[in-house]
N, C-alpha and C positions, 0 to 999 in steps of 0.2 A: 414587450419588445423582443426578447428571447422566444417566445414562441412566434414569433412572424420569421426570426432568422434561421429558424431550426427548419422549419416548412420551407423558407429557401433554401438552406444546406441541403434538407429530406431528395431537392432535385437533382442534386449535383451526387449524391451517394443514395439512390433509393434503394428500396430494399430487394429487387431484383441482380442488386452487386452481391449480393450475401447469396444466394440459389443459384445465381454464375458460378461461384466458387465451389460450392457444394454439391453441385450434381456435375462441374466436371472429372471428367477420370482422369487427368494427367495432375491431380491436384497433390498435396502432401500433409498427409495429418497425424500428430501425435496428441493424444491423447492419454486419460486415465493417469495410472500412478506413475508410468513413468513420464510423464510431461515434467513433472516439477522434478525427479529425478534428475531427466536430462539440463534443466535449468541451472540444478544446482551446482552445476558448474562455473558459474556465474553468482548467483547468489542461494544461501540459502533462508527460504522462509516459514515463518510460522506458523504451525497447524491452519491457525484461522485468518491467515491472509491467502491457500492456497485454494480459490475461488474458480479458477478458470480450467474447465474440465477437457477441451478438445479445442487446438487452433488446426484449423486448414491452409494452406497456403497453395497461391499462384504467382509465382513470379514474387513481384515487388506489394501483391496483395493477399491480405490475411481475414478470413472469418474466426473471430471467436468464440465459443459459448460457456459463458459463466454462471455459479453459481454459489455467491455468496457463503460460505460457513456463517450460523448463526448463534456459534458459541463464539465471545470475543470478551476483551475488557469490557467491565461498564459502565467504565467512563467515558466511552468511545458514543455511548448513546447522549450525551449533553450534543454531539457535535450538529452543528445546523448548515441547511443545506445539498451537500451532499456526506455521505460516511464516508470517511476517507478512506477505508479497502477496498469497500468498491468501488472508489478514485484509482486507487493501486490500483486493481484486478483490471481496469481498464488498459492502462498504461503496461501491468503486465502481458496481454497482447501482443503489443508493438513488439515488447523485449521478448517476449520467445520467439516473435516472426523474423527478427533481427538477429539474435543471437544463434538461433537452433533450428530454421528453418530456409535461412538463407546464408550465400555463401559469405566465410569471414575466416583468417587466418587461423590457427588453432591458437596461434601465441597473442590475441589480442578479444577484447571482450567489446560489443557497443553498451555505454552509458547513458542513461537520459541525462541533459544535462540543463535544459530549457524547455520550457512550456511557454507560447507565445499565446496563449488565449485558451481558458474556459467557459463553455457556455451552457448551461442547466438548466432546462424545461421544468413547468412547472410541477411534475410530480417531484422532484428532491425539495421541494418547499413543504411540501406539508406532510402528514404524518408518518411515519416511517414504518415502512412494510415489514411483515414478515418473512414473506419472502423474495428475496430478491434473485431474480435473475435476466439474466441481459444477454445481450450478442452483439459484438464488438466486430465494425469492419475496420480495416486500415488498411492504408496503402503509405508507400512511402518512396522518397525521391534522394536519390544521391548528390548530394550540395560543394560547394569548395573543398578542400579538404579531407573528400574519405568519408567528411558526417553523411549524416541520413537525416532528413526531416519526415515525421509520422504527421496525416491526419485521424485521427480516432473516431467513427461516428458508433454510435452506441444507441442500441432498440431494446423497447421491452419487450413481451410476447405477444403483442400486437403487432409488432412490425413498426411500430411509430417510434420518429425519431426523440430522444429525450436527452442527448447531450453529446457535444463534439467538445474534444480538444483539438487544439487547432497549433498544428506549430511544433508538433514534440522532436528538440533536436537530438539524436545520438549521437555521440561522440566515439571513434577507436581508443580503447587506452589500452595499452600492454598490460597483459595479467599479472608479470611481475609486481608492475608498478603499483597494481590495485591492492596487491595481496602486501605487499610493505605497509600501503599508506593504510589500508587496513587492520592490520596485526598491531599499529601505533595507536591507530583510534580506540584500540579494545583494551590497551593497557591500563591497570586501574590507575584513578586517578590519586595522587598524595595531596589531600586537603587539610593535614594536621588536626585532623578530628580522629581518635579511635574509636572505628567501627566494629559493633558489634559483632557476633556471627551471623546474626538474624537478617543484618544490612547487607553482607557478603554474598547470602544468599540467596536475596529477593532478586527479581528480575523485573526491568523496566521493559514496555511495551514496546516492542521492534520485531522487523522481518528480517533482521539480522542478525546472524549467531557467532561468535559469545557476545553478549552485551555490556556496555562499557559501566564499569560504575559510578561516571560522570552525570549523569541522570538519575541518580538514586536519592533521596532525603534521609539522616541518617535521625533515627533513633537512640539516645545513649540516655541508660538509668544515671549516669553519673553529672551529667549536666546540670548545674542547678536554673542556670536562666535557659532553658529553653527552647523559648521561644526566640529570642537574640539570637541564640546558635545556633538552629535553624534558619531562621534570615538570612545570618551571616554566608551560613554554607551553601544555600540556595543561590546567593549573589555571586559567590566565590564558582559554585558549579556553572551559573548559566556561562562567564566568564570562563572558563576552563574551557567548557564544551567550544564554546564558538571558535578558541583559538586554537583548539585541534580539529572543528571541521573547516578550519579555514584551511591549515595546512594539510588539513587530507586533501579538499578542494584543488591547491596550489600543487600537491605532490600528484594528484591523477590526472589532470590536465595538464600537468609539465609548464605553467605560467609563476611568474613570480607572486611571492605570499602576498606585497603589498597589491596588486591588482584583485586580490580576490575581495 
């Protein structure tokens, strides 16, 4: 079923939108090292989330060409379906066509903040490449409010289509606001376990920098049960975390906490 809708999407986005943008000369492309530079204005990401080597832009349309880093966690390889960076590096497209290549206040940032539909051809089903690279078109449409809705179609080097997101809204949020609700979510967390140094140290997997150590599992030689302690602070953490991305949620989108 997925492959019959992608061959219908393939009509509606073929791959002659991607060489319209690339062989026109009124186009806008940043590339190379400074792409993710200029990005980092916005966010910064991890060696091995930063996949997407050159966006082009036309207007409200964007080419991108991607190519996976193949150094990553690996535990990131259990994941089935699609790898979720190269979900990101998808989605990072839109966000650099949105934030850095189209016009937007200096004092405000767009955020994804909804994904209305993903759809996955059949090569993210089976066994997972070595190399991955892709090229991402989007376009996108100004909605109520200031958002932006992204469609994302995504090829392999075939030019064949192999997965749209369908639906990605941006949000405007003031940088202030981001950089508050952020700078709280990075605060470590107090769970009444003392952490070693080795805990302090360790770093959980994210595209974003500093990382919090509400995500960390603690290790302590002084423990005698364990495993209980563990549990406990596992339960305690997944609990901690959710109630401060709910109030980062509540505090960047400027909505009350209980609606989030």
């Amino acid at each position: 079923a997925a492959g019959l809708r992608l061959k219908l999407l393939q009509k509606i986005a073929p791959p002659s939108s991607l060489t319209r943008i690339i062989d026109c000369p009124d186009r806008t492309t940043i590339g190379g090292s400074i792409l993710y530079q200029l990005f980092q204005d916005v966010v910064h990401y991890a060696p091995y989330y930063r996949g997407v080597k050159s966006v082009s832009a036309m207007g409200n349309e964007a080419v991108g060409f991607i190519d996976v880093p193949q150094e990553f966690p690996t535990f990131l390889d259990k994941m089935t379906i699609c790898h979720p960076i190269d979900l990101d590096n998808f989605l990072q497209v839109a966000g650099i066509h949105v934030n850095c290549l189209s016009l937007r206040r200096d004092d405000e940032v767009f955020m994804c903040t909804a994904v209305d539909e993903v759809i996955f051809g059949p090569c993210f089903r089976g066994p997972k490449v070595d190399r991955r690279e892709w090229t991402a078109y989007t376009h996108y449409e100004t909605v109520d409010g200031g958002g932006l809705t992204n469609n994302i179609f995504v090829y392999d080097a075939k030019l064949s289509l192999v997965a749209v997101i369908v639906g990605a809204s941006f949000r405007s949020v003031p940088f202030k606001s981001l950089a508050r609700a952020l700078t709280r979510l990075n605060q470590p967390v107090s769970d009444g376990i003392d952490h070693g140094e080795d805990d302090i140290k360790s770093q959980p997997d994210s595209a974003y920098q500093p990382p919090s150590l509400a995500y960390q599992t603690p290790v302590h030689p002084a423990v005698q049960n364990k495993t209980s302690t563990v549990e406990r602070f596992q339960t305690a953490s997944t609990t901690t975390t959710l109630q401060k991305l709910r109030g980062l949620l509540a505090s960047i989108i400027e909505i009350s906490l209980d609606d989030v």
